[in-house]
N, C-alpha and C positions, 0 to 999 in steps of 0.2 A: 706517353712516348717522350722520350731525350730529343734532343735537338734533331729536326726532321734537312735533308741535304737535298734538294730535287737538283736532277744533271740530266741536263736537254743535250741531244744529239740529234741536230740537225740535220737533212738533205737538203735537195731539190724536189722531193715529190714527199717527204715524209719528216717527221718530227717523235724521233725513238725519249722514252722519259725512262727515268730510274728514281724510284724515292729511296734513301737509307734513313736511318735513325744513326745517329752517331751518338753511340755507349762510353765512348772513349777519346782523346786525344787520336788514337791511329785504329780505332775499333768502329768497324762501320759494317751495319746489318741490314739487308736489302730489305724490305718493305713490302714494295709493287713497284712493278715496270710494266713498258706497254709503249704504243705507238700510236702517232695519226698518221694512217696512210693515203696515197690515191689522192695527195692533195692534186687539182688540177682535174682529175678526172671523176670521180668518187669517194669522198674522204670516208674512210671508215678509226672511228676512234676505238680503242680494247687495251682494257686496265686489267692484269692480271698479277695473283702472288701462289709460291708456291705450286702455280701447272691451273688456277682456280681464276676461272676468269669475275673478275671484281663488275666491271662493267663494260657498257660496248652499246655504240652509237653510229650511227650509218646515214648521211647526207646525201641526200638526193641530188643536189643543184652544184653541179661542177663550179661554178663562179663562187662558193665560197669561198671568203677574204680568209691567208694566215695568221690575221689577226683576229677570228673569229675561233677558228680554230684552238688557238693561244688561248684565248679567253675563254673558250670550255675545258679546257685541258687544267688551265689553274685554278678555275672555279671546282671541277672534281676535286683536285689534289686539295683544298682547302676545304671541304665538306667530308675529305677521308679523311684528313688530319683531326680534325674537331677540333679540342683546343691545345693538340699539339703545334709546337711553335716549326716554323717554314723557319732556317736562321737564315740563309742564301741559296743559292743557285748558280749551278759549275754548267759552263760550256765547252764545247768540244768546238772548237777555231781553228781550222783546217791551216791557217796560215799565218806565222808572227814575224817571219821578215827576218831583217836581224836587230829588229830593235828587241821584240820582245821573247827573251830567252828561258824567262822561268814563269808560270803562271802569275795572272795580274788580278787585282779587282780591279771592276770595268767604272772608268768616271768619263767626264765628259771627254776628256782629251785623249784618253786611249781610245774612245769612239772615232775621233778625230782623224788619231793616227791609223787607225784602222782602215778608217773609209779611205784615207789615200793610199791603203796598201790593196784597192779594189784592184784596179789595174794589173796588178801581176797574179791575181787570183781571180778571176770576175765571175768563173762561173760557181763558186764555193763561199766566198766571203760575203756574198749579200742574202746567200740565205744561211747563213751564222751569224750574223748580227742581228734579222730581221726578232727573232724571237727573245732576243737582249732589249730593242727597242722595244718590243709590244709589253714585255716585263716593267720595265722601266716607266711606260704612260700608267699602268694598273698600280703600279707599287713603287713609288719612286726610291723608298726607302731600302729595299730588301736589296740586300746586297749580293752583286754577281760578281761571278769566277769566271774567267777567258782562259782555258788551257789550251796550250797551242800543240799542235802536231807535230810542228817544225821544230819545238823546245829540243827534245831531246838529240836532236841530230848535229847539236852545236859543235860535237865534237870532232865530224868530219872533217881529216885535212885539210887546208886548201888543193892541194891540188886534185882531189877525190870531188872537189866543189865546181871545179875550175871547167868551162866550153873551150875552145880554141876558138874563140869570139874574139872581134876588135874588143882591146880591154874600154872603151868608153862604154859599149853595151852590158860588158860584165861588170865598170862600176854604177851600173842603172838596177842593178839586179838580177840580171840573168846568168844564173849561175844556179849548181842545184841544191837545193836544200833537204830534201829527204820531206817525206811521208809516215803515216800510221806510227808515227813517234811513241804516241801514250802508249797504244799496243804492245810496241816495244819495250818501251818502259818496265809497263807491268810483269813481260814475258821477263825481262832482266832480273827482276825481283822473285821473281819465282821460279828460277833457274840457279838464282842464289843457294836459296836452301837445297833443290834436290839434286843440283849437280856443281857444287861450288869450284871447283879445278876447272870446269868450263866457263863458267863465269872469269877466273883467275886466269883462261887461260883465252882459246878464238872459238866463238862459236858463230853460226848462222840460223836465223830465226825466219823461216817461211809463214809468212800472213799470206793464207790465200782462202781470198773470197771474191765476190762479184768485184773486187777494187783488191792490187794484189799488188806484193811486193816481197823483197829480202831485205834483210839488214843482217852486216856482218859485226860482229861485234869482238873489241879485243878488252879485257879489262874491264866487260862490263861494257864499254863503253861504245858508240855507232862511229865505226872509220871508215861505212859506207852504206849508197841505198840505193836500190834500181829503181826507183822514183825519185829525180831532179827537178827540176824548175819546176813543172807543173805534175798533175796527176795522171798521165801517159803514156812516161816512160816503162821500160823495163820487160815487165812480165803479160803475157795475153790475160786479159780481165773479161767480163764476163759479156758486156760490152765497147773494150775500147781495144788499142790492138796493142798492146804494146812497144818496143822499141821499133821505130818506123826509118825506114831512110829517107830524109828530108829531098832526095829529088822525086818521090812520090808526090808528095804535098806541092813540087813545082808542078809537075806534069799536070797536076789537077786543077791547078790555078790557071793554067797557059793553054793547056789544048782543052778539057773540059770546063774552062770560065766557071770554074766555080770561086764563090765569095766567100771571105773569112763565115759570117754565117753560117751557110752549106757545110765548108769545112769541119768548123762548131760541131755541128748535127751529127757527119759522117764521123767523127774521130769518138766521139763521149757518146753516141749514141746506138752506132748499127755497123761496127768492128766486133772485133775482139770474136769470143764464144758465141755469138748470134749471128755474127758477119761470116764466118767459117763454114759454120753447121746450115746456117741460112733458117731454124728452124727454134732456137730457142738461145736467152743469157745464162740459164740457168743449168749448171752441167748435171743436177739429178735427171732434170728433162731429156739431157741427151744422150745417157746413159742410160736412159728405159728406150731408147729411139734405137733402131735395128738399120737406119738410115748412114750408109759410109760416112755422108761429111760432119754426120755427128761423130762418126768414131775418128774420123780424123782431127776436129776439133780437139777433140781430150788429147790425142796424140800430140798436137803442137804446143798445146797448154804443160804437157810434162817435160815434151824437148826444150821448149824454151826457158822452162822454171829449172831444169838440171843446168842448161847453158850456162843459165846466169848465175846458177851457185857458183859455177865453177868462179867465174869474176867476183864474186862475193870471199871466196877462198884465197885469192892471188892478193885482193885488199887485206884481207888479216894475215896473210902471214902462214896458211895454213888451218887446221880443222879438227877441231877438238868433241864438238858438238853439234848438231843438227835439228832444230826445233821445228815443229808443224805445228799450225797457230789459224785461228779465226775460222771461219763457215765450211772450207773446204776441206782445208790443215786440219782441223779436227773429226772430223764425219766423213773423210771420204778414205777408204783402205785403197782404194784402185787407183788414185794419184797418186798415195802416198809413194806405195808400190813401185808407180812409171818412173816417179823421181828417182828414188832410191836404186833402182836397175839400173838406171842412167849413170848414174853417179858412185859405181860400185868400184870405179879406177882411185876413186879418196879413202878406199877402205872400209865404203858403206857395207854392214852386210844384215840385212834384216830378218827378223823372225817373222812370218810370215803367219802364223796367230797370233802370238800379239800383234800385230797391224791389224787382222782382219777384228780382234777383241778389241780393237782401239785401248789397246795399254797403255800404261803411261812411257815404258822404254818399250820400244819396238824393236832394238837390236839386239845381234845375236853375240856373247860373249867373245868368239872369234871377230866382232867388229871395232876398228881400230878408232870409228867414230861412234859416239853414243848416240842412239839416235831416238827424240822426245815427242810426244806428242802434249801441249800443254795449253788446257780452254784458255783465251786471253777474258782480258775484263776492265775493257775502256773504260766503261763508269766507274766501275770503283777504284779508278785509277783519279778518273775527276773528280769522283767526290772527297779522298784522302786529299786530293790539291788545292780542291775549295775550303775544306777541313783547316787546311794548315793557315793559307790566307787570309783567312777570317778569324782565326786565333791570333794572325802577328807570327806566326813560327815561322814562314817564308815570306 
């Protein structure tokens, strides 16, 4: 085996891995991947290649440390390798601020800088670093990649960035940065080749999965994203609610005395597709459920995801292209569908077998916008960024 690339993608309850082999400067051939999940409640570890599961381990005892975790996760990947060589390791770092624009290797001081960027990310950045730390006591040597989310949305206006906040709070950083960047990224690059005038010209890319969003893109480039300051905004996700009117969040503070905590809990953890339907996050679940406020659910999930194109449309300029992207965006015909019906005043007009084939164009010749369906692919988006950083190319 060539030089081996591992790229952790972190949560809060799981730890997703991808191994590549890199054949080439920009040639990178997946391996195995696989997850530790249920951390907190029951970790279950599963290394899989090609659909074949490699192995798979199951922990009893919820109090298992993610540093223990960690430490079986790279002791596998170092007994699959044999004496293939580990060259580094790309992280997925949901947050880089504005300091950090284009992928970094990680030394002391970007840790540094990092840890002081907890605060405007608190519940995402300590479990993105945790597994950099535990890398780093095991192998001080092996070199790590930080790819930030945030990288790619540098190119949002300011004013597309900008609250109607006292500007002292907006020079503290509140202001919005954009999400699912890499994702973007990759969708950008792969919408090069199959529809280049849309690249050339405004398209919209839907990431919709349990964490969900749009990015408008002109030139390639992001001039906007329904996810701002934090992970919240915009679209209903699968548990959070998306765009909220902040005198909710009073009401709840003042006549229900609830605490930032409680807050915490209610907003990231039991909104969104669970909070609606009242019965699951998961919209295959609600979609086999015969239950109205499941079917209501999917209904507000489409209205709101058409709403916001439309604001995603008025940022570019107009609508050349239309992408479906990530868990949902990809695998589900029945949302693609609600959006598309919603949004047929843009000239949507779809072919309704290719949607239901999951094709790669879903629209129908008479449509004035092209409309794609296209798998994304965060890791191999981190691992060509790790690739380039450890060569000196970026």
């Amino acid at each position: 085996m060539n030089e081996g690339i591992l790229v952790i993608n972190t949560g809060s309850s799981s730890i997703k891995f991808s191994l590549f082999e890199r054949k080439a400067a920009t040639d990178f051939a997946l391996q195995a991947k696989g997850q530790v999940e249920g951390i907190g409640t029951q970790p279950h570890f599963i290394a899989k290649t090609a659909g074949r599961i490699l192995a798979e381990k199951y922990w009893e005892d919820e109090t298992v440390e993610r540093d223990v975790l960690l430490g079986y996760l790279s002791n596998w990947i170092r007994d699959y390798l044999g004496e293939g060589p580990l060259r580094a390791v790309g992280h997925r770092v949901v947050f880089g601020g504005e300091i950090y624009r284009t992928p970094v290797r990680v030394t002391a001081e970007v840790m540094a800088v990092l840890t002081d960027l907890i605060p405007l990310m608190p519940l995402h950045l300590p479990a993105n670093l945790a597994p950099i730390e535990a890398i780093a006591r095991v192998n001080p040597d092996l070199p790590q990649v930080a790819c930030f989310d945030t990288s790619f949305h540098h190119t949002i206006p300011r004013l597309a960035q900008l609250y109607a906040l006292p500007r002292a709070l907006t020079d503290e950083g509140l202001h919005g940065y954009g999400f699912h960047g890499l994702s973007y990224e990759y969708i950008a690059g792969q919408l090069q080749q199959i529809d280049p005038d849309a690249v050339a010209g405004r398209a919209v890319v839907a990431h919709l999965g349990s964490g969900a969003s749009l990015c408008a893109l002109v030139g390639g480039q992001s001039v906007a994203c329904t996810l701002g300051f934090g992970a919240l905004d915009g679209l209903v996700m699968g548990a959070r609610p998306g765009r909220l009117d902040p005198g909710i969040l009073l009401y709840l503070l003042q006549a229900r005395k609830m605490d930032a905590r409680a807050l915490e809990q209610l907003l990231y953890q039991e909104c969104g597709l669970l909070g609606v339907s009242g019965i699951s996050n998961d919209l295959r679940d609600l979609q086999a459920s015969d239950s109205p406020h499941a079917r209501e659910a999917i209904a507000l999930f489409c209205y709101r995801a058409a709403r916001e194109l439309g604001s995603m449309v008025a940022a570019a300029g107009g609508l050349d292209a239309l992408v479906f992207t990530a868990g949902i965006g990809e695998h589900n015909p029945e949302v693609r569908a609600g959006i598309c019906a919603q949004s047929a005043w843009l000239g949507i007009r779809l072919d309704e077998e290719a949607n239901r084939n999951g094709n790669l164009c879903i629209s129908t010749p008479a449509s004035t916008v092209r409309v794609w369906v296209i798998p994304t692919d965060e890791e191999l988006m981190i691992a060509r960024h790790t690739g380039a950083v450890i060569a000196g190319i970026a």
